[in-house]
C-alpha positions as CSV (number, residue, x, y, z in Angstrom):
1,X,106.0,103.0,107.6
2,X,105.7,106.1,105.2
3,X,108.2,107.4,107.2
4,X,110.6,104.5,106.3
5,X,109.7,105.5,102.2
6,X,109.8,109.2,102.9
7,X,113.6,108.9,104.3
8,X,114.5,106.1,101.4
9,X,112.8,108.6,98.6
10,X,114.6,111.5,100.1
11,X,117.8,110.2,100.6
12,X,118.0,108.7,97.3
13,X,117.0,112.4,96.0
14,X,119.7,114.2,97.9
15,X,121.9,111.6,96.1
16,X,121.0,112.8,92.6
17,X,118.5,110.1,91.9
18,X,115.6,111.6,91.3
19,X,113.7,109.2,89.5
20,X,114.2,106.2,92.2
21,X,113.0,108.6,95.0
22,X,109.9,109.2,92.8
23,X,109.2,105.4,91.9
24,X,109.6,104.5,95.4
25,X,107.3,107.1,96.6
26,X,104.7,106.4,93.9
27,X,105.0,102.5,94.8
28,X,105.0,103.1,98.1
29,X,101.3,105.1,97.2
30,X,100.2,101.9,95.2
31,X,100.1,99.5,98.2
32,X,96.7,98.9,99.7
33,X,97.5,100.7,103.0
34,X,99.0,103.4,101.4
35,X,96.1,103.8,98.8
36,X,92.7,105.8,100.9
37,X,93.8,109.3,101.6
38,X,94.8,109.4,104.9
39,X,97.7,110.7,107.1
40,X,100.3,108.1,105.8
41,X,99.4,109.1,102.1
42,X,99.3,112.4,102.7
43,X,102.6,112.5,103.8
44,X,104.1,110.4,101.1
45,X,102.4,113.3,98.9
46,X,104.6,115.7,101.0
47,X,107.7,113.6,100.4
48,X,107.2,113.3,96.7
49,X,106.3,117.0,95.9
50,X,109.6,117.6,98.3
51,X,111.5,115.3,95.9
52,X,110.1,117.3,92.7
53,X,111.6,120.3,94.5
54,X,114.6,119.1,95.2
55,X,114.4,118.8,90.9
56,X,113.4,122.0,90.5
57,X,110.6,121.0,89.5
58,X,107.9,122.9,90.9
59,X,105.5,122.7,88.3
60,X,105.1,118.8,89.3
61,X,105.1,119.8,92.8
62,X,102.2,122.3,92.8
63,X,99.0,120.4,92.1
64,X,100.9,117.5,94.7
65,X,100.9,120.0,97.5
66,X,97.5,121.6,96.4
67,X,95.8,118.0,96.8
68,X,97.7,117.5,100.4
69,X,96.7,121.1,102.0
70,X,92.8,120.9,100.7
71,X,92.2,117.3,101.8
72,X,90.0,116.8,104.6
73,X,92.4,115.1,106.3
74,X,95.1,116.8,106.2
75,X,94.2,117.7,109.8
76,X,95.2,115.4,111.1
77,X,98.9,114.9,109.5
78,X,101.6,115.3,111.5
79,X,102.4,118.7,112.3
80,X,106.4,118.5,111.0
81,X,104.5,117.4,107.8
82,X,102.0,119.9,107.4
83,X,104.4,122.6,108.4
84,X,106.7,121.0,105.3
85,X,103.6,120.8,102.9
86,X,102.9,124.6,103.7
87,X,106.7,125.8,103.2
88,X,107.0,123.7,100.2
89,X,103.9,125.0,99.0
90,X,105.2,128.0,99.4
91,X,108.1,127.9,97.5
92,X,106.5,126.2,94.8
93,X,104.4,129.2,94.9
94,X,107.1,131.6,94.1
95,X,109.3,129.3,91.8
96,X,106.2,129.7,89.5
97,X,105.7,133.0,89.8
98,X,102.5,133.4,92.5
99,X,103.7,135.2,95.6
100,X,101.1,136.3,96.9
101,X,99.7,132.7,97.1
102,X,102.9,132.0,98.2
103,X,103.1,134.6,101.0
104,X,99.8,133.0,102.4
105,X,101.0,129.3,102.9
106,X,104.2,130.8,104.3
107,X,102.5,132.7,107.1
108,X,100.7,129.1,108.0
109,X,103.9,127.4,108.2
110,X,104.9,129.9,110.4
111,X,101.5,129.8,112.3
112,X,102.4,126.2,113.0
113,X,105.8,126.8,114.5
């Protein structure tokens, strides 16, 4: 199911809506299976930070991604997702100005691969 709102968030992102893909994402976050941090949220946190990027907004992105990649279980998302979180991380990274941060979570994401 939080694949289903990842693609609808996304695609409405990659269409210029920014704002929908957001609210959908942070709806999606409010329903009750959605709401302990698990997997599922986790990777609705991906998405959303992913959408922020896609804004070039990094700054909103950051403390997303930093959540996702220090939870506990972020073990035990997906590894396309946590592969994601760590590039995306990455570039948020850099955007605001931290590379060597940055260079850290790209070398996981290409751990993963």
């Amino acid at each position: 199911m939080a694949d289903l709102y990842s693609d609808l968030a996304e695609s409405l992102a990659v269409q210029g809506s920014y704002q929908e893909g957001v609210d959908t994402l942070t709806a999606a976050m409010a329903k009750d299976c959605f709401k302990k941090e698990n997997s599922a949220r986790l990777s609705l946190m991906v998405s959303l930070a992913h959408i922020h990027l896609y804004a070039d907004d990094a700054k909103k992105a950051e403390p997303v991604l930093k959540e996702v990649v220090s939870a506990a279980e972020f073990s035990t998302v997906p590894l396309k997702v946590r592969q994601e979180a760590f590039e995306d991380y990455g570039n948020c990274l850099t955007k605001n100005h931290k590379f060597a941060e940055a260079q850290d979570f790209y070398s996981k994401a290409r751990e993963l691969k």
